[in-house]
N, C-alpha and C positions, 0 to 999 in steps of 0.2 A: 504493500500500500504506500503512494508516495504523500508526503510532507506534504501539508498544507503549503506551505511556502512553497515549495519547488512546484504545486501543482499552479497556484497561484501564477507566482512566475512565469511559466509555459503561456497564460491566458494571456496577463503581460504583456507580455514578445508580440502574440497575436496580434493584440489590440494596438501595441506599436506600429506594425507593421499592415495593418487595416485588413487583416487577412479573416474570414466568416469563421464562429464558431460551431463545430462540428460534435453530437456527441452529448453536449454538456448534462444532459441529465445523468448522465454515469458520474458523472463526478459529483450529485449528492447521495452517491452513496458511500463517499470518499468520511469515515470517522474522525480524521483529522481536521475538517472543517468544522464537525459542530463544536469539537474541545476548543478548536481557535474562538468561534464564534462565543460560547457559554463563558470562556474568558474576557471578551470584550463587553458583554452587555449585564453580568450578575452584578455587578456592583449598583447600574440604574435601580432608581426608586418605581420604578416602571417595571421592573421584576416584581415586584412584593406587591404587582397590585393585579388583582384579579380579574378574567375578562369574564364572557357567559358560563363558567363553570370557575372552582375554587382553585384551582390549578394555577400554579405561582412556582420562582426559581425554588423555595422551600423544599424539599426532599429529591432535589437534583440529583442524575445516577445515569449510569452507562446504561444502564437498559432500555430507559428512555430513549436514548440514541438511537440503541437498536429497532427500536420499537417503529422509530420513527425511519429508518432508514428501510426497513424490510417490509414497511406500506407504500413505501415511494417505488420497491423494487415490484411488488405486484403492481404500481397504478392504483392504490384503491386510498391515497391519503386522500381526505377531504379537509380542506380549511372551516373553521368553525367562524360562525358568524362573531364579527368583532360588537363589544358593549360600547354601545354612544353615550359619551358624554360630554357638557359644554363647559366652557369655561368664560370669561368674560373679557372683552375682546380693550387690549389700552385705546386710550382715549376719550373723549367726551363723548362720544354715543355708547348707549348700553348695549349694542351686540353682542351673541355670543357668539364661538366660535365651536364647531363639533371636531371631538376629539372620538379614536376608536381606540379601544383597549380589547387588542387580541388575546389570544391565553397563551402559556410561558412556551408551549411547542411547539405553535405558530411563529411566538416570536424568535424563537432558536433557528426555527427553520427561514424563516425570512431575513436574518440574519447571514446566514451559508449563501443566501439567493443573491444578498445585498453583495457579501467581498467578492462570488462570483463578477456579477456586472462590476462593479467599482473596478477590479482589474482589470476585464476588458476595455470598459468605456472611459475609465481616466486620462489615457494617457487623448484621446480621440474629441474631448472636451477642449471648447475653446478658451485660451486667454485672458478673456471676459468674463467667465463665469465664477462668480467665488463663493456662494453659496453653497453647505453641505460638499467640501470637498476636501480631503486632506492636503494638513498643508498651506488651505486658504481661510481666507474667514471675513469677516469685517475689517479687518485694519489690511488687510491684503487691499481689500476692494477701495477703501479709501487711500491707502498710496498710490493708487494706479490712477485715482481723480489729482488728489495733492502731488508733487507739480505737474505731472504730464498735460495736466489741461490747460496752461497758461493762454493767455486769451480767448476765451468762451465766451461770446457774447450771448447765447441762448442758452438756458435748462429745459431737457423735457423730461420729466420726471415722470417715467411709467407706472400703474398698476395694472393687475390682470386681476380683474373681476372673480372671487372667488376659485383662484385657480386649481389645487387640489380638488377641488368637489368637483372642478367641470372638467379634467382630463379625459379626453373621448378615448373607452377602450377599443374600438377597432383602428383608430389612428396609431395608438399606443401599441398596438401588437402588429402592424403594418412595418414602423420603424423599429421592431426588435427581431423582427423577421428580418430585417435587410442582410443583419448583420449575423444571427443567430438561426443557424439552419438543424433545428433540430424540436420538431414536434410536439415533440414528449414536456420536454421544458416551458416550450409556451400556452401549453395545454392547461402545464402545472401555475403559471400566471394567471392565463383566464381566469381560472378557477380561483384565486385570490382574488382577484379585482372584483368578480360576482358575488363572491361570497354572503354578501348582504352584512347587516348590523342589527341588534337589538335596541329600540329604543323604548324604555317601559315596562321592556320584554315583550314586545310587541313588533316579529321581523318585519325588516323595510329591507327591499333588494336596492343594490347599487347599482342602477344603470350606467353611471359616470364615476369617474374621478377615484381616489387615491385617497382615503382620506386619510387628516394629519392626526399624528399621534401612532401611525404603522411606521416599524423600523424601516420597510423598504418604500414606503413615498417617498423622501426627498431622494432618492439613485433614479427611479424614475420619474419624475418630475424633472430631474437635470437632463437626464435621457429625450423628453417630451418639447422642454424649452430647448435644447442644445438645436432643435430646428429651427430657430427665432436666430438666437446665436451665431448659425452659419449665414442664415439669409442677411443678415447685416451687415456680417464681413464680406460676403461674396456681392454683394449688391449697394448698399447704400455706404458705404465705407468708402470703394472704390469712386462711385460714382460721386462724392461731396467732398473728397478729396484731392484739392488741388495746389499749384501754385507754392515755390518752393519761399517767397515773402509777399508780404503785400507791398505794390509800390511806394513812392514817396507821396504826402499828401503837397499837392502842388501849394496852396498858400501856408504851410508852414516852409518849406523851401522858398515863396518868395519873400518871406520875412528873415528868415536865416541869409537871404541873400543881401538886403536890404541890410541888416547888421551890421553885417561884414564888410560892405562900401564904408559905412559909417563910422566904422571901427580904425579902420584904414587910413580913412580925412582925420582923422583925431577928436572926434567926435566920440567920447567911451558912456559920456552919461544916455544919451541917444539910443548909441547900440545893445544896453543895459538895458532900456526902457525896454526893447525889443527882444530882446531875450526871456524876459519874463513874460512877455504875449506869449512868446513859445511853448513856455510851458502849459499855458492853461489849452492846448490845441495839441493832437497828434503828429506823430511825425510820421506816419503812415497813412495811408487810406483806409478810413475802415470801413467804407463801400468799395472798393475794390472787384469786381465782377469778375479777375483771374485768382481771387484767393479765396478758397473756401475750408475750413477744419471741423470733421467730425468726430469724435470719440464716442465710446460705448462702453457701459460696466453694469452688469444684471450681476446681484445675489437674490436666490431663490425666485419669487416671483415678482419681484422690484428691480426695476431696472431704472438708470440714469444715462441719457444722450447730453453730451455737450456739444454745443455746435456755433461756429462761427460764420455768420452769414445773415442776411436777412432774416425778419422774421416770415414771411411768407415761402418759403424755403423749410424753417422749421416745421412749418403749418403740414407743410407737402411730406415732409419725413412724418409726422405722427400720425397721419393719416395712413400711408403704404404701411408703418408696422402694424394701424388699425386691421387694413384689409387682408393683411395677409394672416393676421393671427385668425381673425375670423372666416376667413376661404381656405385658409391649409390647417388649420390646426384645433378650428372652432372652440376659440376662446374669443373670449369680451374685453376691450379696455373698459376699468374704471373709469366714468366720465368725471366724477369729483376728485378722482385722485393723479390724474393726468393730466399734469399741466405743463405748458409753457412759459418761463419764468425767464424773465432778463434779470444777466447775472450782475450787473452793476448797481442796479435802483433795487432788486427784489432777493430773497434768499430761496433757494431751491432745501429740500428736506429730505435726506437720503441716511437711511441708517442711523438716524436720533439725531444724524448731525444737521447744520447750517452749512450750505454750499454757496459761498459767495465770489465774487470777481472785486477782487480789491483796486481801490482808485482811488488815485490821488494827486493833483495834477498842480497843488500848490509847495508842495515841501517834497525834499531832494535830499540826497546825501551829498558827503563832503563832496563828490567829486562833481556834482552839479547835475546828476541825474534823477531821473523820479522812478528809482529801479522798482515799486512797491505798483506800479500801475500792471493792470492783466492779471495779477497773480490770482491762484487759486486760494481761498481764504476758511480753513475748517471754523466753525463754532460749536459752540455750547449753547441751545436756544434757551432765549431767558423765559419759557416753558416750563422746558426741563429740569431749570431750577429751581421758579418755583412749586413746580410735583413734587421733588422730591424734599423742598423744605414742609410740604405743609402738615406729613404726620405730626410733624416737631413742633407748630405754634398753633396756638388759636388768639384771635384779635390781633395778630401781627403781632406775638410777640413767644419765646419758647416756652414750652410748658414740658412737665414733667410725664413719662410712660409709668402709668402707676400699676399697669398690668406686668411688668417687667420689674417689681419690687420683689418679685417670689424669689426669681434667683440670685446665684449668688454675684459680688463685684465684679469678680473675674468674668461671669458670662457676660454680664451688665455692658462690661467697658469691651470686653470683645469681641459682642455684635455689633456695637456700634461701630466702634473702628472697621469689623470687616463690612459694615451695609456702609460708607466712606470711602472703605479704599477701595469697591467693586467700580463705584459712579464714578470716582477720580479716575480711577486704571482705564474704563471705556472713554475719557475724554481727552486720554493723556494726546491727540494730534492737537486738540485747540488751541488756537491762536490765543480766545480768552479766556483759557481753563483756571486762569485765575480767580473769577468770578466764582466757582467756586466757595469760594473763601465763606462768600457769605452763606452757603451750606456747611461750612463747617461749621462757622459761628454758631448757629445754631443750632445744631447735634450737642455740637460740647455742653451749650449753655442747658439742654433738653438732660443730658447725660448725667452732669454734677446734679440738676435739679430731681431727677431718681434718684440716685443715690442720697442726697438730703433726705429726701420724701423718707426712703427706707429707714431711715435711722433716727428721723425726728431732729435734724440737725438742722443748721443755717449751713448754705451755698459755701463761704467761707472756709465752713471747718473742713469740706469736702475737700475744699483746693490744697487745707494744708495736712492733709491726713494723707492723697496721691499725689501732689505735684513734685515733677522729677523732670531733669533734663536728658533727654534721648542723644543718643548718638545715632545720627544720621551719614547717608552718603553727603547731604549739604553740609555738614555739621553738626555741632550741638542745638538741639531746637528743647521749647518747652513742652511739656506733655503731661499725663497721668499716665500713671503703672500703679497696679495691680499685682501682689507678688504671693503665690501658694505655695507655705513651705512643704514637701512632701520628706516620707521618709528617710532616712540616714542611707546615703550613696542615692538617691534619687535628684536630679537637676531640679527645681522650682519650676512650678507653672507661673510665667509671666504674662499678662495680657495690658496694653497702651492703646492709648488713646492719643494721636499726633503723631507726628514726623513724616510726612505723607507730604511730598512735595508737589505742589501745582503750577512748577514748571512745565513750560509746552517742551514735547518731546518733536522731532523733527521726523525723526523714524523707528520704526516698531522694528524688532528683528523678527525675520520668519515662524513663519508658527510649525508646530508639531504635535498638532492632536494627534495623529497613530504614528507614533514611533514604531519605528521598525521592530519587528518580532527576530528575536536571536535566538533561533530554533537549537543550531548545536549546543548552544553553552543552560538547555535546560528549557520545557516549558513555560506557561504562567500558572503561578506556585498554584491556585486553586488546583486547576487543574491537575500537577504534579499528585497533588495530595487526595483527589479523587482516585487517580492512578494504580494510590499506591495499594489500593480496595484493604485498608484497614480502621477499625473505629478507634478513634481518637481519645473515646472514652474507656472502653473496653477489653481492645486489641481485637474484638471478634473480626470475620473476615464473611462474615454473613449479611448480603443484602445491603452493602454497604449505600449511603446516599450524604446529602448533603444538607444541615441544619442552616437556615440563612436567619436573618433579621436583619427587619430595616435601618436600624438606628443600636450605636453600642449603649446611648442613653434608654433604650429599650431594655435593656440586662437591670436596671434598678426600679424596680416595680415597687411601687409603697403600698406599705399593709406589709410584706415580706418580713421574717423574722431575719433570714438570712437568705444569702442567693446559695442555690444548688449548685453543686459542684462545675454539672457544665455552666454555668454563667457565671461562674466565680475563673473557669480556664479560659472562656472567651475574654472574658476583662482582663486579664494577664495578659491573653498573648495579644492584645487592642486588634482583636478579628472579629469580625461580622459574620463568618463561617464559620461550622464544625463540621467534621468530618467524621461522620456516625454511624452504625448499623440501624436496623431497619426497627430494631428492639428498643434501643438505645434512644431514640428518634420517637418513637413514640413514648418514653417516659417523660420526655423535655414537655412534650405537649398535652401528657396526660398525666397531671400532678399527683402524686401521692401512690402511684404505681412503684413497685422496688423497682430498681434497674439491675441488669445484671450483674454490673460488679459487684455489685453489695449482694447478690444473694447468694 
């Protein structure tokens, strides 16, 4: 049986080399795929939660595998309808938005379905795309707009009208035939995509779409849009792209000319006058009819055109990806959320950020240029700032979280700090991430006043009971710490509050959500340790499976006199995992049964 990796790899090469896939349903019956796979997705909180049946990663086991892999070898798997449910959609309108929650061997196997495609279709994925891709992500998609886009006079900021829900499956299975010649496999898709949903528990089949909340929507969703993707580069790309400058604009050159005579006669206060006309005017054309730039950057189903050119021009481009999304691919643009935005007077809104065209045509650097004109300009929308201050104040002013007086300091001070340094870390491109600041202000002031609240104290004695100065990469800054002294040889649990710099970062380093798997130097330890079909608790070697929980604050149940042996060696060894027999496994979940070590 070969290596997931090697087998991976083989598809790889394929898909480098645009060569059809042949075959592929043999390769889920390939064991080392689901263990790759059951590695990568058991830690989601999306495992522990239940679809139409109680079935969860919770007594995880090789037989499952098997179970699963010798229904797919008769043909007789059936996908179980996935549980709807909604969730509420950001922003000021109440929408929701429907989510499906499959059961845990659907999601195993959708899983195996998803690294299949991902290896083939990755490497065959364009440039532009940076949603659900390893490797890429959001700050990928916003360095490719920050600088490349310098002069963009136009935003057209896409939406796709419900796009998950509305993916047409005979289009969908048209383009994975192209590439994918083998029956059996796409048979085994169908039959996902139909499987219908329970809402109520009352089925509704799915005649459309993908819905979100399945492991493998977004590989085909990128699959589905990646024909949007080509048609832009192959068409509107070439075709809006022209002209290697724009020429001179003729009355800034006859004012520069006019200078210069001036300057020449000894006339300097004149020629001075005239220089600074210059600046408030172009030194280019920017009507220009031989200069045209257009850019393109889609994550998921949001897409941004930047384009330099007239606006009726722009008009012409949002309309051809109107008609083609709806004659090839029978999707809708959003009409509210597709707009055309001049990037100098208006901001465009892409990925929480502010996409603006910076301009400024009275102030210059030393050397008498106005280098800050064209550029592309990230924000922080002053929104977003204040969303996220207003859990913290009422009447404009910080109030205390008195529901968060239960725990202890240490959590106190270090969710706030980590719900702080989440918002800072996504805004580290902006230009005014400074702004900020006054989301800090406000946390802290929200932060010291819970902790007051808890102990019946004035603000004050809060400050002088944590405040301590951090060592920072900028330096020493002021802050609170929080300090748990633990056992004799055991390091302190520290938890702060500050040192979180809101300097603008210029550039992100590359991402690596799936690091590479190094197959020879040893599996992933879950894995290993399922492997090793032994119980953890017991040593039995009988019906071995896997004990999961959501959460290690799960192990301290109150009312408990003490925790049971297995949740006192889960807490030791700080795992979410045991690795148990089949006996064993049912004493953890059926209290006051002996277990077998003890009898």
């Amino acid at each position: 049986m070969q290596s997931a990796e090697v087998l991976l790899g083989i598809i790889r090469e394929r898909g480098n080399k645009g060569l059809p896939l042949e075959r592929l349903y043999r390769c889920l019956f390939n064991r080392e795929l689901y263990l790759l796979a059951y590695g990568r997705i058991y830690r989601n909180d999306g495992a522990m939660t239940p679809g139409v049946t109680a079935e969860t990663v919770d007594g995880m086991r090789l037989e499952k595998i098997q179970a699963i892999i010798d229904a797919l070898r008769a043909e007789r798997y059936r996908w179980s309808p996935t549980r709807r449910v909604y969730i509420e959609k950001k922003g000021k309108t109440k929408s929701r938005r429907g989510l499906g929650l499959p059961t845990w061997s659907d999601k195993l196997l959708q899983e195996v379905i998803r690294l299949l495609l991902e290896a083939y279709y990755e490497p065959q994925f364009s440039d532009h795309s940076h949603g659900f891709r390893p490797g890429r992500g959001c700050y990928t998609a916003l360095q490719s707009i920050y600088p490349g886009w310098r002069g963009t006079t136009w935003f057209v900021e896409g939406d796709i009208k419900a796009c998950f829900d509305s993916l047409d499956h005979g289009i969908l299975r048209s383009i994975l035939a192209e590439k994918i010649h083998d029956n059996r496999f796409l048979r085994l898709v169908d039959g996902l995509l139909r499987a219908g949903y329970l809402e109520q528990w009352r089925y509704r089949a799915t005649l459309s779409g993908s819905p979100q909340g399945g492991v493998i929507s977004p590989i085909l969703s990128n699959i589905y849009l990646d024909r949007l993707d080509k048609y832009i580069e192959t068409n509107l790309l070439p075709a809006y792209n022209r002209g290697r400058r724009r020429t001179p604009y003729r009355p800034y050159m006859l004012l520069w000319q006019r200078a210069f005579r001036l300057e020449q006669r000894g006339d300097l206060e004149a020629g001075l006058a005239l220089r600074k006309q210059m600046k408030t005017m172009p030194s280019r054309d920017p009507d220009d009819p031989g200069y045209r730039r257009l850019n393109y950057c889609r994550y998921a189903d949001d897409w941004l055109l930047g384009f330099t050119g007239p606006k009726r021009e722009a008009e012409e481009i949002k309309a051809d990806i109107g008609r083609f999304l709806r004659d090839e691919l029978k999707l809708e643009l959003s009409e509210n959320k597709t707009l055309i935005t001049h990037g100098r007077t208006q901001a465009a809104r892409f990925l929480g950020y502010e996409i603006v065209v910076l301009d400024n045509d009275t102030k210059h650097d030393h050397r008498g240029q106005r280098s800050i004109n064209a550029q592309i300009g990230l924000k922080v929308p002053a929104d977003v700032i204040r969303a996220k201050c207003r859990p913290y104040i009422h009447h404009g002013r910080p109030i205390r979280r008195t529901e968060r007086t239960v725990n202890s300091d240490f959590s106190i001070v270090a969710q706030y700090q980590a719900e702080f340094r989440g918002i800072a870390g996504y805004y580290q491109l902006a230009f005014n991430r400074h702004r900020l600041g006054r989301l800090k202000h406000v946390m802290e002031r929200s932060l010291v006043k819970t902790l007051a609240r808890k102990y019946r104290v004035r603000v004050s004695r809060v400050y002088r009971r944590y405040r301590t100065v951090l060592k920072t990469d900028q330096g020493p800054r002021r802050g609170l710490q929080v300090t748990v002294q633990r056992d004799e040889g055991r390091t302190p649990l520290v938890a702060q509050w500050g040192g979180i710099s809101l300097a603008r970062k210029i550039r992100i380093g590359s991402l690596d959500d799936h690091p590479k798997q190094v197959w020879n130097s040893g599996r992933n330890e879950i894995v290993k340790r399922l492997l090793a079909d032994t119980c953890e608790m017991c040593g039995s070697h009988d019906g071995v499976e896997v004990h999961h929980i959501r959460h290690l604050k799960d192990l301290n149940v109150r009312g408990r006199a003490a925790k049971p042996a297995w949740a006192q060696m889960m807490a030791r060894r700080h795992r979410k995992t045991l690795v148990v027999c089949r006996v064993c496994h049912e004493d953890i979940h059926y209290s006051g049964r002996p277990s077998r070590q003890n009898s």
